[in-house]
C-alpha positions in Angstrom: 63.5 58.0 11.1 64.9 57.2 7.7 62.7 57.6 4.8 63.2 54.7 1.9 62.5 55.6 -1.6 61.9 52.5 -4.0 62.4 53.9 -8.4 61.1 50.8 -10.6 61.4 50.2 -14.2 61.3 47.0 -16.4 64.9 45.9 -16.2 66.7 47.9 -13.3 69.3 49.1 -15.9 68.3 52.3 -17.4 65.4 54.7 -15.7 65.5 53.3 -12.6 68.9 53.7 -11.9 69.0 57.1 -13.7 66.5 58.3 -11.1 68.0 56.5 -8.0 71.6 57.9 -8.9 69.5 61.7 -9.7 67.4 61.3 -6.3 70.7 60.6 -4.4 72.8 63.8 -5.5 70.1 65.8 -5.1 69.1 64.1 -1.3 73.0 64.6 -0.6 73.0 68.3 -1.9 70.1 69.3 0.7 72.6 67.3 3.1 69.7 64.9 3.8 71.6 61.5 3.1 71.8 60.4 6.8 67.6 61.0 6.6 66.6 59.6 3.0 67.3 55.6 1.6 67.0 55.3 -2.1 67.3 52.3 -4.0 65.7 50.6 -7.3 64.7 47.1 -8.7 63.0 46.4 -11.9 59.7 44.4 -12.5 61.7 42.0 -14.7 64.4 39.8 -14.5 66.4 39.5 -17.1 68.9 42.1 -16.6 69.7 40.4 -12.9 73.1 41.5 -11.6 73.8 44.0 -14.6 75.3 47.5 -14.1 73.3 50.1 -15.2 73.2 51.0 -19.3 76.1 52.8 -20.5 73.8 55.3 -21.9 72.4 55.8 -18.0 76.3 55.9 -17.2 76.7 58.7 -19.7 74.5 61.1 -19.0 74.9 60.6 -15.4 78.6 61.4 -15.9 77.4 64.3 -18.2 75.6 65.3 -15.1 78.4 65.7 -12.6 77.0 61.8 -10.7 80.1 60.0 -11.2 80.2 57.9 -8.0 77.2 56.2 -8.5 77.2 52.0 -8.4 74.4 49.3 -8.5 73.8 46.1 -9.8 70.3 45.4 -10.7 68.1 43.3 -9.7 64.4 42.0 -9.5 61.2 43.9 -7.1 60.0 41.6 -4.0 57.0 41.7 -2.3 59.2 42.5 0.6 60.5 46.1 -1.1 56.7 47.2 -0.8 56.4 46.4 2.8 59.7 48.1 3.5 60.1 51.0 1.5 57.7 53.8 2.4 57.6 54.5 -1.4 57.6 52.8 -4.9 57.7 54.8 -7.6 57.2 54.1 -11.1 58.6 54.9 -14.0 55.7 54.1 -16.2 51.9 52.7 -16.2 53.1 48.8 -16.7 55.4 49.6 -13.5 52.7 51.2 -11.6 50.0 48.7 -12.4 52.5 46.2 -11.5 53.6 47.6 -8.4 49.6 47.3 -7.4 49.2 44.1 -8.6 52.0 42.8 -6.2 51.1 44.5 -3.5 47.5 43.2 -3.7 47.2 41.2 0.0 49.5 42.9 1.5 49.7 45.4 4.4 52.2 47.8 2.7 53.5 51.1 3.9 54.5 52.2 0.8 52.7 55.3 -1.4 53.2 53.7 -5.2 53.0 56.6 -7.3 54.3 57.4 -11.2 57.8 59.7 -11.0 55.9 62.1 -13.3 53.2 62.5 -11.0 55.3 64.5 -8.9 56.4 66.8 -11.8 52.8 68.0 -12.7 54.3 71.1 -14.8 55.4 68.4 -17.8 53.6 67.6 -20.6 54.8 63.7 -20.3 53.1 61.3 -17.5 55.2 58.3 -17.9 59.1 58.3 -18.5 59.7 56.5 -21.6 62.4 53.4 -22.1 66.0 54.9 -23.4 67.0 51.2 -24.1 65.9 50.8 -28.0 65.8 54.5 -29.0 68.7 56.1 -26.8 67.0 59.2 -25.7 69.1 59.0 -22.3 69.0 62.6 -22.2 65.7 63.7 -22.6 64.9 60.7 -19.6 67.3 62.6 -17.6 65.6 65.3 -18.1 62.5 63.8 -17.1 63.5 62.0 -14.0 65.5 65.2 -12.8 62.0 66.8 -12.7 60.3 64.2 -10.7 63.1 63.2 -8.1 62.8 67.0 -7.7 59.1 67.0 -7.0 59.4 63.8 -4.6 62.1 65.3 -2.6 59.7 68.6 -2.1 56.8 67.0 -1.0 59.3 64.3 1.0 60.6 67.9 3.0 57.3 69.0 3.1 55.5 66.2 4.8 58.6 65.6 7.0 58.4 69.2 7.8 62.4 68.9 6.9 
């Protein structure tokens, strides 16, 4: 059984990436890529087939992730009924998440990335995009991909 992770943010070009290309190396460094599915979408559309922000691409890079690809592109109703989780990088994402998933029989847990990193301060990731803060997101997102993958393990029993 593969287990799909779902990271939303506005445009699919800066957190949501970041956190699918930080929840990926760390998924391949437990040697648990043939058991976990990551991938990410954005709540908006306006970035639609863009690669990820060079300031993502930076500190990803800075980060040792330098194989790490996507074009973005827009959440569908159908990601909630096949990912068993969609997890948001902020309270517009997670409200919107809910909203879209009203009516539907999802599988999906929609949670905040922060609310699996309970020892920081911070509840939402913040946008890099106007203010460039790339690397304290990193920091941020490192944090909660770490905290989903530990209760991921834990519930699989992995």
């Amino acid at each position: 059984m593969t287990i799909n992770v779902l990271f939303v943010c506005t445009g699919n070009i800066c957190r949501s990436p970041m956190a699918e290309a930080v929840f990926d190396h760390l998924v391949a460094q437990e040697g648990l890529s043939d058991r976990i599915y990551s991938d990410s979408a954005g709540t908006d559309s306006y970035h639609n087939g863009d690669s990820p922000h060079h300031g993502t691409m930076r500190v990803l890079k800075a980060q040792g992730i330098t194989s790490y690809e996507h074009i973005s592109r827009r959440l569908t109703r159908s990601d909630l009924i096949n990912f068993d989780y969609a997890i948001a990088m902020d309270e517009d994402h997670y409200h919107a998440l809910h909203s879209m998933a009203h009516n539907l029989n999802i599988k999906s847990k929609i949670a905040l990335l922060l609310d699996y990193a309970p020892h920081l301060a911070e509840r939402e990731v913040p946008d890099p995009y106007y203010n460039n803060k790339f690397d304290h997101v990193y920091e941020l997102v490192e944090a909660g991909c770490r905290g989903l993958l530990a209760v991921i393990r834990k519930q699989q029993g992995w």
